[in-house]
C-alpha positions as semicolon CSV with decimal commas, in nm:
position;residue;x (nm);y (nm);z (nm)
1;X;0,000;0,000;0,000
2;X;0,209;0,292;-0,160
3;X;0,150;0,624;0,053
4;X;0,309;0,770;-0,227
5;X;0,031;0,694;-0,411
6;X;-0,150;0,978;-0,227
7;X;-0,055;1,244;-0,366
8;X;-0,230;1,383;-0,613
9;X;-0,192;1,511;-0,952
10;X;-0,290;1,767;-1,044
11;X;-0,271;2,038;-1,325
12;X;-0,035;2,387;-1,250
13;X;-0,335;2,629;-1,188
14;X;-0,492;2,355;-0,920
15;X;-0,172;2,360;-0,740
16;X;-0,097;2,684;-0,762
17;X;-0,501;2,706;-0,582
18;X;-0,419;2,463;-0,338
19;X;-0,077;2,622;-0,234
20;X;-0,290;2,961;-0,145
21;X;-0,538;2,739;-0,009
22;X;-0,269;2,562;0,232
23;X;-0,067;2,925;0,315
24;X;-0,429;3,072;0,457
25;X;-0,472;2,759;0,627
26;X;-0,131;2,782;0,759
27;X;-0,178;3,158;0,911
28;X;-0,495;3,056;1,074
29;X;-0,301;2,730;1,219
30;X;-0,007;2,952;1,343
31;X;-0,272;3,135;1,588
32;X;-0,396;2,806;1,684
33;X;-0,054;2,688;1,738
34;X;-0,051;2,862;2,106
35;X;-0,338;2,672;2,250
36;X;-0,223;2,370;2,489
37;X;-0,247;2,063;2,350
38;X;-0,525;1,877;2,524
39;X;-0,677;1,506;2,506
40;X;-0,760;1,620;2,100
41;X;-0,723;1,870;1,846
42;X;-0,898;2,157;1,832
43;X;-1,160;2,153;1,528
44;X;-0,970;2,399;1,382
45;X;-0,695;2,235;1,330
46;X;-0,842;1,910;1,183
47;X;-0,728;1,808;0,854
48;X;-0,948;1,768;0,566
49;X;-0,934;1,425;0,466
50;X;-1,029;1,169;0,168
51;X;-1,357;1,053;0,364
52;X;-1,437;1,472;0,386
53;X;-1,379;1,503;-0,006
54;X;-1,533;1,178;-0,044
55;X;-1,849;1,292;0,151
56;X;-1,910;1,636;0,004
57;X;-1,864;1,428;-0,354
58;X;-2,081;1,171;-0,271
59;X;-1,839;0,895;-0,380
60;X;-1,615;0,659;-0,190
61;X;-1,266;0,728;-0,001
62;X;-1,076;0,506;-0,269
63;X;-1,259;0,690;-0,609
64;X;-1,103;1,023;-0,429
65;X;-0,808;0,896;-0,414
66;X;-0,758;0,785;-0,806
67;X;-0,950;1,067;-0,912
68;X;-0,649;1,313;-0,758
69;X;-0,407;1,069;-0,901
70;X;-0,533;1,127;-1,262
71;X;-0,647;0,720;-1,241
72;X;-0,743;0,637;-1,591
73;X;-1,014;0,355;-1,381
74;X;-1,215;0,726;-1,318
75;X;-1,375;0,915;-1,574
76;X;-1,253;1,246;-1,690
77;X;-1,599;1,386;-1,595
78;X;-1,612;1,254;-1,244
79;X;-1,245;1,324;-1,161
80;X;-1,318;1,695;-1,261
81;X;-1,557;1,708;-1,038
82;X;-1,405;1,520;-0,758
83;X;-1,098;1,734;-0,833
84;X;-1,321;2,046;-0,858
85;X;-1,432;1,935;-0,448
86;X;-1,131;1,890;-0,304
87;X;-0,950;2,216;-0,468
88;X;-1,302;2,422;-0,287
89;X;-1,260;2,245;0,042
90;X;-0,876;2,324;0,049
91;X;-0,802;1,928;0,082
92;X;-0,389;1,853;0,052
93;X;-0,199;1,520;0,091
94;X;-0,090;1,492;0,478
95;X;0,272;1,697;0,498
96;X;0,364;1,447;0,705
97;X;0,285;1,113;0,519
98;X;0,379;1,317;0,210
99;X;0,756;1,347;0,370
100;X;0,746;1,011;0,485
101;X;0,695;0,878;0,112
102;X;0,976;1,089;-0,026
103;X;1,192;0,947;0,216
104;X;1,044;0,569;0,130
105;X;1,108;0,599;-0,221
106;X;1,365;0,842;-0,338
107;X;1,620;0,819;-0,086
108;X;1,500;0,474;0,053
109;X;1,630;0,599;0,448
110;X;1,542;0,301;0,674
111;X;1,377;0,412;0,979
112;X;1,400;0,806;0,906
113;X;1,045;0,878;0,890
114;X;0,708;0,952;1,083
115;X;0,701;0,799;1,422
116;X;0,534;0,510;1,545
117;X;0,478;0,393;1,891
118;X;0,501;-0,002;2,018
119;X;0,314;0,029;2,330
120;X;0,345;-0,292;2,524
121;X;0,331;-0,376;2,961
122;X;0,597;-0,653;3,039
123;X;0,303;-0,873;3,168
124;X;0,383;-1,275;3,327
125;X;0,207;-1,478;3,080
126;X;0,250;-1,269;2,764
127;X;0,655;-1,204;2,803
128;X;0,782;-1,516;2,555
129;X;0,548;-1,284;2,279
130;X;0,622;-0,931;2,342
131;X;1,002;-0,977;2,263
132;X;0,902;-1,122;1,897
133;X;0,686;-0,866;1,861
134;X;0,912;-0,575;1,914
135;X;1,192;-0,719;1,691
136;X;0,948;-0,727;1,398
137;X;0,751;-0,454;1,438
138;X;1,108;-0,254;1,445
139;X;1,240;-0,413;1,162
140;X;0,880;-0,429;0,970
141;X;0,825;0,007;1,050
142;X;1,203;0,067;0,956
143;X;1,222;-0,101;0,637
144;X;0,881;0,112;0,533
145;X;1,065;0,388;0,662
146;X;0,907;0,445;0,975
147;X;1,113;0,504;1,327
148;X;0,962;0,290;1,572
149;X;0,979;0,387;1,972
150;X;0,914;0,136;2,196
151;X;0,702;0,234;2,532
152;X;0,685;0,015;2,862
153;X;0,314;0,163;2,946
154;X;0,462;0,098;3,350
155;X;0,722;0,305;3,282
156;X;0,516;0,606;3,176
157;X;0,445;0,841;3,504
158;X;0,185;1,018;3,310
159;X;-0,071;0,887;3,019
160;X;-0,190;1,230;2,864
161;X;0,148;1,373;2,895
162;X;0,312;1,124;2,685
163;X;0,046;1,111;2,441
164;X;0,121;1,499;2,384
165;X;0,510;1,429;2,352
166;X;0,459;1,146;2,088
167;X;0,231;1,369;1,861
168;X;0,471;1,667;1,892
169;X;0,770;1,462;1,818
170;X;0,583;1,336;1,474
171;X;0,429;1,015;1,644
172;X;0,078;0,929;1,410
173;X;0,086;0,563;1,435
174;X;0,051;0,332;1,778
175;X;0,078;-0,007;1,805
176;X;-0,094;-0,194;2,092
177;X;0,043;-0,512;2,231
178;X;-0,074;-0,835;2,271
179;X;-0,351;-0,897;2,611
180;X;-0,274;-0,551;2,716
181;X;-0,491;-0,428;3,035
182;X;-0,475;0,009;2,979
183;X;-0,647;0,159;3,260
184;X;-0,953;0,332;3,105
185;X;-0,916;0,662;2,974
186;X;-1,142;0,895;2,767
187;X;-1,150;0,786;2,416
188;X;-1,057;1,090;2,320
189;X;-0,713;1,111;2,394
190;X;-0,634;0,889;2,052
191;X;-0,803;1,115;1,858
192;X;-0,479;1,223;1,735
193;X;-0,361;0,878;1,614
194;X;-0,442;0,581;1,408
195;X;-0,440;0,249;1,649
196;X;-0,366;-0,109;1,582
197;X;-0,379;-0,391;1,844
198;X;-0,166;-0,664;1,770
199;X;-0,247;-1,039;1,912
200;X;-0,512;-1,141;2,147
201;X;-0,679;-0,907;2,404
202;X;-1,005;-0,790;2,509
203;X;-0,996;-0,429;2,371
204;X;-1,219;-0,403;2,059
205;X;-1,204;-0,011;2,062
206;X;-0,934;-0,063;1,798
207;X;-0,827;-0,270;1,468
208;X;-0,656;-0,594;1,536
209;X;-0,445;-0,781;1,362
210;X;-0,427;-1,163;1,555
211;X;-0,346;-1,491;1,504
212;X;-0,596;-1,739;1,328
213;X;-0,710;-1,970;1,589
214;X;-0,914;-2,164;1,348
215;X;-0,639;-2,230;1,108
216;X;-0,426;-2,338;1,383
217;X;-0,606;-2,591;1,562
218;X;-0,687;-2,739;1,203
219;X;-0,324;-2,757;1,132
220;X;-0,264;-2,944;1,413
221;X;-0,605;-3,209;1,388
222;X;-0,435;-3,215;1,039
223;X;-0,053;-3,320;1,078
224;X;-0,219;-3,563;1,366
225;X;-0,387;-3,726;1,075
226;X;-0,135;-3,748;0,847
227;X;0,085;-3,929;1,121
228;X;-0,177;-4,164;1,223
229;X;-0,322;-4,031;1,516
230;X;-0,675;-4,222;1,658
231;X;-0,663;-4,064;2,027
232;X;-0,638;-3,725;2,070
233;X;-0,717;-3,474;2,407
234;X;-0,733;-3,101;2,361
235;X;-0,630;-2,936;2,715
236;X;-0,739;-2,560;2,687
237;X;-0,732;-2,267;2,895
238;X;-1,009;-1,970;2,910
239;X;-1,060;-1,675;3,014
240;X;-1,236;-1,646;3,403
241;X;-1,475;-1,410;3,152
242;X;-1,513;-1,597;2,887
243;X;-1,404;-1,358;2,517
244;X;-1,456;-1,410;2,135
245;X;-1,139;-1,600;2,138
246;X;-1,237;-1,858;2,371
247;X;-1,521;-1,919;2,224
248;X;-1,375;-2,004;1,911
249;X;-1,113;-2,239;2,053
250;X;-1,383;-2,401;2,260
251;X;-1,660;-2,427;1,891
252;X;-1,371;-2,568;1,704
253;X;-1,178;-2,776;1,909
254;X;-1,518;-2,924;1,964
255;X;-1,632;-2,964;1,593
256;X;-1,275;-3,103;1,494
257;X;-1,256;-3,394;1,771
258;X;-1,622;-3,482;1,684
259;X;-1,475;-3,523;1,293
260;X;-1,193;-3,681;1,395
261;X;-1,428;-3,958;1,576
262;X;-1,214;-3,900;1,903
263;X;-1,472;-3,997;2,189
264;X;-1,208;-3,808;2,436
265;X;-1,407;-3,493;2,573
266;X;-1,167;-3,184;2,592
267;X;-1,030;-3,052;2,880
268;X;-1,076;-2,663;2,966
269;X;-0,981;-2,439;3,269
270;X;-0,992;-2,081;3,339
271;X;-0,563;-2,006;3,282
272;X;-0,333;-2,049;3,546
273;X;-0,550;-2,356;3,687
274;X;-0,456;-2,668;3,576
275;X;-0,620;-2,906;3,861
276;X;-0,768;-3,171;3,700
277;X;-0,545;-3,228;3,375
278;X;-0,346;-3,528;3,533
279;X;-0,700;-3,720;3,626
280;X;-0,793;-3,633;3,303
281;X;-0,476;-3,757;3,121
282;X;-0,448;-4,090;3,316
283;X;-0,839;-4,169;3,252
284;X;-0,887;-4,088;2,899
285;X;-0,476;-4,203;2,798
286;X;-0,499;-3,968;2,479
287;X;-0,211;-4,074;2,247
288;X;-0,210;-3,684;2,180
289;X;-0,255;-3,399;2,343
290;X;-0,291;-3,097;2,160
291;X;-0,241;-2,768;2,397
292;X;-0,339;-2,412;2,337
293;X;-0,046;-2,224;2,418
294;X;-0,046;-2,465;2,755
295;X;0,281;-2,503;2,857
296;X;0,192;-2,555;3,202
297;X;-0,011;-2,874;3,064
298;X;0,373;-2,985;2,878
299;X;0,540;-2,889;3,222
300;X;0,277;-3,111;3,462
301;X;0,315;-3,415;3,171
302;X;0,678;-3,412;3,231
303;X;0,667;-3,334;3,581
304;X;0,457;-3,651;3,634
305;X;0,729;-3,878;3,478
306;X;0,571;-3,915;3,156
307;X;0,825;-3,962;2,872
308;X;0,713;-3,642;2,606
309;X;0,726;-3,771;2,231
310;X;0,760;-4,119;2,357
311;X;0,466;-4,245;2,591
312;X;0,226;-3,923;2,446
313;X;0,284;-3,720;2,179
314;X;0,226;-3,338;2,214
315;X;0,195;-3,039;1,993
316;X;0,078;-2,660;2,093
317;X;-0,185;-2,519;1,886
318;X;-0,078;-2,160;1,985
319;X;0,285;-1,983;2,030
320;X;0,519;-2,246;2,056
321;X;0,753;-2,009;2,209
322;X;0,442;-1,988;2,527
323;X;0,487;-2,346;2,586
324;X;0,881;-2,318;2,538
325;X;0,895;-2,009;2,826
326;X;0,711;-2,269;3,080
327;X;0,814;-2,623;2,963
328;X;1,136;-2,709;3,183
329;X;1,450;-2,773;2,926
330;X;1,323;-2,782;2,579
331;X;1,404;-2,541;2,338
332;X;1,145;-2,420;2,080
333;X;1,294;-2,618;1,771
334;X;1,215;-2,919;1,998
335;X;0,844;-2,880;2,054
336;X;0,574;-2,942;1,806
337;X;0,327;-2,698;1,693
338;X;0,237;-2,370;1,537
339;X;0,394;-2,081;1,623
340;X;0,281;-1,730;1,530
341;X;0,393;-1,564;1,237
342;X;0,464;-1,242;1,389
343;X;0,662;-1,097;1,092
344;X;0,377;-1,107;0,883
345;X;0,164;-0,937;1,162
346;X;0,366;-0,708;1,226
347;X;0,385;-0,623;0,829
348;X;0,012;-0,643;0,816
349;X;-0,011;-0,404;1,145
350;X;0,216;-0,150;0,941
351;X;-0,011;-0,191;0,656
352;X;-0,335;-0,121;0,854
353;X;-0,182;0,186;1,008
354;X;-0,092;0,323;0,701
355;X;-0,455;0,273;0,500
356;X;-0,613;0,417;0,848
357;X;-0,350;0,738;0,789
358;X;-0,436;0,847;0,478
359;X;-0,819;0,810;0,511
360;X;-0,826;0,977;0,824
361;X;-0,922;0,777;1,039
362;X;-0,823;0,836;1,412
363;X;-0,848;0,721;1,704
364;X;-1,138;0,472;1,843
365;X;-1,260;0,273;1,549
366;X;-1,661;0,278;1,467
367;X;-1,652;0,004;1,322
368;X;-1,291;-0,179;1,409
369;X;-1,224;-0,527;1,258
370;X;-0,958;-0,806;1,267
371;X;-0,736;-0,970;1,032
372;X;-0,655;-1,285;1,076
373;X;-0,289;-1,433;1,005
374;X;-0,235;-1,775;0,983
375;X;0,032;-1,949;1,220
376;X;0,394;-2,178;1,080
377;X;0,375;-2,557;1,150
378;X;0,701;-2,661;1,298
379;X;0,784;-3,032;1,378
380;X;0,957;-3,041;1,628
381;X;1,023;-3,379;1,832
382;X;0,760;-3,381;2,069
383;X;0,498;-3,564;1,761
384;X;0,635;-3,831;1,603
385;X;0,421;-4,094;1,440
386;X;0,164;-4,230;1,653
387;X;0,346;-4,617;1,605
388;X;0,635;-4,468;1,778
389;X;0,387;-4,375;2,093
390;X;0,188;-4,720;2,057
391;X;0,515;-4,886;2,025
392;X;0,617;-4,746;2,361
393;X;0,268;-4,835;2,506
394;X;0,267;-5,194;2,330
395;X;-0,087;-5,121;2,186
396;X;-0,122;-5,327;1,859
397;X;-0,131;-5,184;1,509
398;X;-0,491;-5,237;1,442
399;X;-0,603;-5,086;1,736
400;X;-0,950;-4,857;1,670
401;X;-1,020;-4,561;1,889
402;X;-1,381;-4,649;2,021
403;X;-1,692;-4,504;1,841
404;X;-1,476;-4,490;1,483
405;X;-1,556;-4,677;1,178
């Protein structure tokens, strides 16, 4: 999504109207200039932007946009008129995005651009993710040409006050991380920036971009096929409040065992209370176990004595690194599972920022959505083939899991 591509273009006499345009705008923003920045702008100061065009034109956001770029998709009479609009309302390509897409592709200066934030809170449970996160969200914004800051929200004596520092140091994008509890604030105070939340969370004031929980669990159900698997447990974890995410783990993991013709019900507690998994193991003996970014259910398995990828096969249907940060002594190349792709979410968080810049829209979403990415199968050791677990058990080859043709 080329923010070059914003910029319009237009004939000499239109610029020439838009650069007046822009220098009376400018004098009347210098006055304006001495008022203290508060939770929002002023509504003097807002920008006109493609949806304002787009609304006084009675057209859509994206025909604005290839109507000022001369698109040959738009017809001559309705970019005239669109043209015609946007020259009368005074409307001119962001200074700031405009910069930022000289810098992108003329000079191609990693990391010498607008500012983004990373705004993350070093919470137990979500450390193994926030690390990844930050390394490709840095290297994702820099390589568009953004410079990315990263912000430990406990670090940060005062909210408001650091939300004014960001936008006067050229901060327009924010990045929220994964599960992250903010204390409530007005709504307004992000009226100055375009917000992404990145991974899971219970925040739907903003756009997300998270991992597909769907894909992932199939994945799994899938490569447990492939290698012969007749058995299998899912051990999940909820929230004490149950959200849209555990919901879907619950619906799937359901639907998928019930295809699978496993007769072994699932086993689900709120996080961080296991009780109950080792009764559940030793009654039901699942040959697999597939976990939901349970490494506390890998930890108790090994704990108990039993031999991992030799008596029961296991494989996380989450962030392999989660189980990895928990699991005593295995390294994530050795456990089996899908891991997130966070370099393509953090691309795809870039992205979203970007498209939400140049239509102008700010702060809390109306309508926010998500974008699922799906997650990278790695093999690991801990699920071999399920003769290799039966072997170990001495079940015989022909052995049918009960309630399967």
């Amino acid at each position: 999504m080329e923010l070059a591509r914003q910029v319009g273009v237009l004939t000499v006499a239109q610029c020439l109207m838009l650069n007046i345009n822009c220098l009376k705008k400018h004098r009347e923003c210098e006055k304006i200039e001495a008022v203290r920045f508060s939770s929002t702008l002023p509504p003097s100061m807002a920008r006109i932007t493609l949806h304002d065009v787009a609304r006084h034109a009675g057209v859509s956001p994206s025909t604005v946009s290839c109507a000022l770029r001369n698109d040959a998709n738009v017809t001559p009479a309705t970019r005239a008129r669109i043209q015609a609009v946007a020259m009368e309302m005074g409307y001119q390509p962001d200074p700031v995005l405009s910069a930022l897409g000289a810098r992108r592709f003329k000079r191609k200066q990693e990391g010498a651009g607008a500012g983004l934030v990373y705004l993350y809170r070093m919470e137990a449970g979500v450390r193994f993710t926030q690390f990844s996160y930050e390394r490709e969200l840095t290297l994702a914004g820099s390589s568009e040409g953004y410079h990315v800051q990263l912000e430990d929200f406990d670090t940060i004596t005062s909210f408001p006050s650091r939300l004014r520092k960001w936008y006067n140091t050229g901060v327009r994008g924010v990045v929220i991380a994964k599960q992250m509890r903010l204390p409530e604030f007005p709504p307004e105070l992000w009226n100055p920036f375009c917000v992404v939340t990145i991974g899971g969370g219970e925040s739907n004031l903003f756009h997300n971009v998270h991992d597909d929980v769907q894909y992932n669990l199939q994945e799994c159900f899938s490569q447990a096929h492939q290698l012969g698997y007749k058995k299998i447990g899912v051990a999940l974890e909820a929230h004490p409040t149950p959200i849209a995410d555990d919901i879907t783990r619950l619906g799937v993991a359901r639907c998928l065992l019930e295809a699978h013709g496993s007769d072994i019900p699932f086993f689900c507690r709120p996080f961080r209370q296991n009780d109950g998994f080792l009764d559940w193991y030793h009654k039901y003996r699942p040959e697999l176990v597939i976990g939901f970014t349970a490494g506390r259910y890998l930890w108790l398995l090994e704990e108990a004595g039993i031999q991992v990828g030799k008596e029961v096969a296991f494989c996380a249907a989450g962030n392999v690194e989660a189980i990895v940060d928990r699991a005593k002594g295995l390294s994530k190349d050795e456990v089996s599972g899908v891991c997130e792709n966070a370099a393509l979410m953090a691309r795809m968080c870039v992205q979203k920022l970007e498209a939400l810049y140049r239509l102008g829209e700010q702060g809390v979403s109306l309508q926010p959505t998500r974008t699922v990415i799906p997650g990278i199968w790695r093999a690991g050791n801990t699920m071999p083939s399920a003769e290799v677990i039966r072997q170990f058990r001495n079940i015989p080859k022909g052995f049918q899991c009960p309630g399967r043709a």
